[in-house]
KOLROLUM-331762 format. One line per 3 residues: number of its first residue (from 1); for each residue x, z, y of N, C-alpha, C. Coordinates in Angstrom, 3 decimals, decimal comma. Each point is the difference from the previous one (the first is absolute). Layout:
BEGIN
NUM	X:Z:Y:X:Z:Y:X:Z:Y | ...
//
This chain:
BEGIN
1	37,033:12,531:1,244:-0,237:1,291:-0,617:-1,096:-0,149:-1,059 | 0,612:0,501:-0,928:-1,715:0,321:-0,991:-0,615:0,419:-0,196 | -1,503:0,147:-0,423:-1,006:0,878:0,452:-0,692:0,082:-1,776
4	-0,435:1,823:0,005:-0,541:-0,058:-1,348:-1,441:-0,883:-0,137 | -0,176:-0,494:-0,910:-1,062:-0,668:-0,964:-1,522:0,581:0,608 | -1,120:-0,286:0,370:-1,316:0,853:-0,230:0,049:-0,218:-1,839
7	-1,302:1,024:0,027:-0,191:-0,080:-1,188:-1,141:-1,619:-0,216 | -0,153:-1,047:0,919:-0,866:-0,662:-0,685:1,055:-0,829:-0,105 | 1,122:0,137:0,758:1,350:-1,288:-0,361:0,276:0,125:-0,768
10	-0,031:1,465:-0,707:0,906:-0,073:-1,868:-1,354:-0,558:-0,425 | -1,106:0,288:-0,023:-0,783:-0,514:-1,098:-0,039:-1,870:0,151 | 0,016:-0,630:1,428:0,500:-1,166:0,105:0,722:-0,562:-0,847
13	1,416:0,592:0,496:0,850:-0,607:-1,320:0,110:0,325:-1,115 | -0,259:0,992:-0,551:-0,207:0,210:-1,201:-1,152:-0,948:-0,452 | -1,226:-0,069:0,376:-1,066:-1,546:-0,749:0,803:-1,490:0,319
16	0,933:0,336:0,861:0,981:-1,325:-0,179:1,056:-0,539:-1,421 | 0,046:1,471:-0,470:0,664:-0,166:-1,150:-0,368:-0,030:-1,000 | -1,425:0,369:-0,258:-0,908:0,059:-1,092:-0,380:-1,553:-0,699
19	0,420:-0,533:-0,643:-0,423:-1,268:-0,462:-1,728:-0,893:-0,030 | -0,212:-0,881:0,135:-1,506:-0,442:-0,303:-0,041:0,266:-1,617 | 0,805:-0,329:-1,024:-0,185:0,101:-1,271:-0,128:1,129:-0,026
22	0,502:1,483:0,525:0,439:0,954:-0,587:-1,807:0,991:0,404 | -0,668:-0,650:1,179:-1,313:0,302:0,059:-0,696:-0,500:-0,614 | -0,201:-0,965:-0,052:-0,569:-1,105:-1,310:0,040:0,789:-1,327
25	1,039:0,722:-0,329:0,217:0,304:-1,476:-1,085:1,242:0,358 | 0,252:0,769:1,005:-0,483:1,101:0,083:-1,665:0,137:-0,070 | -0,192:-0,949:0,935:-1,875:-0,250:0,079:-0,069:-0,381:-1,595
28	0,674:-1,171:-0,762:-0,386:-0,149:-1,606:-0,341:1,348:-0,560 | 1,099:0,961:0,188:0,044:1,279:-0,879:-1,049:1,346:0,358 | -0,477:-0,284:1,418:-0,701:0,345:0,280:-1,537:-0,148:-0,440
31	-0,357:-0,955:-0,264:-1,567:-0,687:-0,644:0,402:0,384:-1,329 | 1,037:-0,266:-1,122:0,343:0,551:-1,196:-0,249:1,703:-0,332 | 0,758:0,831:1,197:-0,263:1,474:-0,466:-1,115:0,418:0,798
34	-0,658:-0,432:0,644:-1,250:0,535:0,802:-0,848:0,484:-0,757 | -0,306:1,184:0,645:-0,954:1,259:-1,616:-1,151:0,222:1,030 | 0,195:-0,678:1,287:-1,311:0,268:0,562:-0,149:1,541:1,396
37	1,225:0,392:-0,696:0,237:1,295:1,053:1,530:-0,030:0,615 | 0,577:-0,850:-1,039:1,819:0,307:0,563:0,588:-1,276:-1,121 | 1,313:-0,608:0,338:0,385:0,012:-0,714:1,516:-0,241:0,246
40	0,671:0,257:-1,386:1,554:0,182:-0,532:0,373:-1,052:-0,566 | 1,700:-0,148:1,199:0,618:-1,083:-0,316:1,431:0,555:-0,389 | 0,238:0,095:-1,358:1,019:0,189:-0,185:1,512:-0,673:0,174
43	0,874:0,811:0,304:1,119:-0,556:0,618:0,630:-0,983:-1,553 | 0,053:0,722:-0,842:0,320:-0,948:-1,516:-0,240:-1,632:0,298 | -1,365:-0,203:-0,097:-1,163:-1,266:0,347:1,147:-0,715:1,443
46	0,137:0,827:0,759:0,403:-0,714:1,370:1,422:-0,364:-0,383 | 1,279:0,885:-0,764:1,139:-0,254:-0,189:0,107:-1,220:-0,971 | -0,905:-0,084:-1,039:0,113:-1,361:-0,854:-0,545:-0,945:0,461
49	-1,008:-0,105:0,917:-0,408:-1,395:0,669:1,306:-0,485:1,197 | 0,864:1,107:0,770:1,115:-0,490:0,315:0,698:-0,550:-0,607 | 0,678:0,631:-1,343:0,243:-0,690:-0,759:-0,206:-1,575:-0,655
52	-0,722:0,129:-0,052:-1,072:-1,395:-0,566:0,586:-0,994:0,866 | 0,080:0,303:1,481:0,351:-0,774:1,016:1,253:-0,184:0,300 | 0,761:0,476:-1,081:1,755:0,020:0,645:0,558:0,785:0,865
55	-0,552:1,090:0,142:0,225:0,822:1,343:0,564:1,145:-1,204 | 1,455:0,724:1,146:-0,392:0,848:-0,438:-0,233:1,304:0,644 | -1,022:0,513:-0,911:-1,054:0,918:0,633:0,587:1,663:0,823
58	1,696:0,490:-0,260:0,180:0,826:0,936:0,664:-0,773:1,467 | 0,569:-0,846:-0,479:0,125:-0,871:1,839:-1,159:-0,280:0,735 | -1,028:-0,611:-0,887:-0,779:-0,354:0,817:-1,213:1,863:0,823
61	-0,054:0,787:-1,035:0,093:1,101:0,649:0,630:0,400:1,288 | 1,310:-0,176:-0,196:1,171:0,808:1,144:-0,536:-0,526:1,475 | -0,059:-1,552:-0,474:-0,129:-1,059:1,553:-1,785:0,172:0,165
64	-0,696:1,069:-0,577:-1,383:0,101:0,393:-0,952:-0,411:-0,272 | 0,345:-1,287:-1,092:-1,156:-0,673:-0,732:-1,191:0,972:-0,284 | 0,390:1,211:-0,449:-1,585:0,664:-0,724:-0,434:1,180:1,172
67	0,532:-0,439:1,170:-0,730:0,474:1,218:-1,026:-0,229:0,398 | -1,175:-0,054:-1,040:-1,152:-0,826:0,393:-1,655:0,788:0,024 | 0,277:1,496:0,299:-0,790:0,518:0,029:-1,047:0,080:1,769
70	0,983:-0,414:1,079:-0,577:0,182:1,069:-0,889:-1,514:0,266 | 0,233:-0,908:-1,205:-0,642:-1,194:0,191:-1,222:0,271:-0,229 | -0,200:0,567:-0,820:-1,464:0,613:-0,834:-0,508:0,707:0,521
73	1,168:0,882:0,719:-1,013:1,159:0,519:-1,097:-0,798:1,823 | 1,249:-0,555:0,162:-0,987:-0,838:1,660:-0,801:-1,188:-0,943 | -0,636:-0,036:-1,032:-0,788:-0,590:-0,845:-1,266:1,200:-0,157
76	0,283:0,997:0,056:-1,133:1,090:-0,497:0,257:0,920:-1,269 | 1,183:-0,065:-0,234:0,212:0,620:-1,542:0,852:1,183:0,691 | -0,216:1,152:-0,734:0,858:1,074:-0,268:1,123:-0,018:-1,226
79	1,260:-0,355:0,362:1,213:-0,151:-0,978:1,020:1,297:-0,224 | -0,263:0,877:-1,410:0,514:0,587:0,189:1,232:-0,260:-1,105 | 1,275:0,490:-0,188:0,793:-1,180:-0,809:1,132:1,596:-0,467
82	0,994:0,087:-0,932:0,714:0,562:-0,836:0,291:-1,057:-0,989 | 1,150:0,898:-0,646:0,901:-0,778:-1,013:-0,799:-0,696:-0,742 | -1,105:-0,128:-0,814:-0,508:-0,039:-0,758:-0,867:-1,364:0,283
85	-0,221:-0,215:1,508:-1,003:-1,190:0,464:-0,703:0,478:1,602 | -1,079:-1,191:-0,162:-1,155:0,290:1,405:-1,307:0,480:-0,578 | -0,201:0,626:0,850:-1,600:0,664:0,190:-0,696:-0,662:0,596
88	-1,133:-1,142:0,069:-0,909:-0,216:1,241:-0,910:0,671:-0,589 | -0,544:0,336:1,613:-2,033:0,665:0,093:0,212:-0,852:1,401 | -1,568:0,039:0,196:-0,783:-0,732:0,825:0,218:1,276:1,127
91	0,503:-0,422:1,253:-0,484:0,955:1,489:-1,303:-0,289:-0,107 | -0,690:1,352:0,035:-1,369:0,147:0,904:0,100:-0,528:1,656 | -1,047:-0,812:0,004:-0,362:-0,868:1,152:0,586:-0,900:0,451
94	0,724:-0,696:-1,205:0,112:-1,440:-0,105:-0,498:-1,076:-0,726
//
């Protein structure tokens, strides 16, 4: 019989699917837009560095590649994300 998911098993596998490059790119872009209070990673920036890599960037979407906000967030970041890109700010009391 099968049994539903907790919620820390989806976030499990979901950082299972998240690439080392694809955090890697992210921490880069992160030190780049850092304003000191927040910063914005636009989805543009993220779709052409897929690119760059031969990927392409709505498959690698579908299968979850840019599921990579709960990585950050059990990092200390607040990710808030829309069409347009990510939001980080810093959680208070981390």
């Amino acid at each position: 019989m099968s049994k539903a998911f907790t919620p820390q098993e989806v976030i499990e596998k979901q950082s299972a699917i998240v690439t080392d490059w694809m955090i890697d790119y992210i921490n880069r872009r992160l030190l780049a837009e850092w304003n000191g209070i927040n910063a914005f990673i636009k989805r543009e920036h993220v779709i052409e560095f897929l690119k760059n890599k031969g990927y392409d960037p709505k498959a690698f979407e579908e299968n979850g590649g840019l599921k990579f906000e709960h990585v950050f967030a059990a990092a200390g970041w607040k990710v808030e994300s829309d069409h347009s890109g990510w939001l980080f700010t810093v959680v208070k009391g981390k």
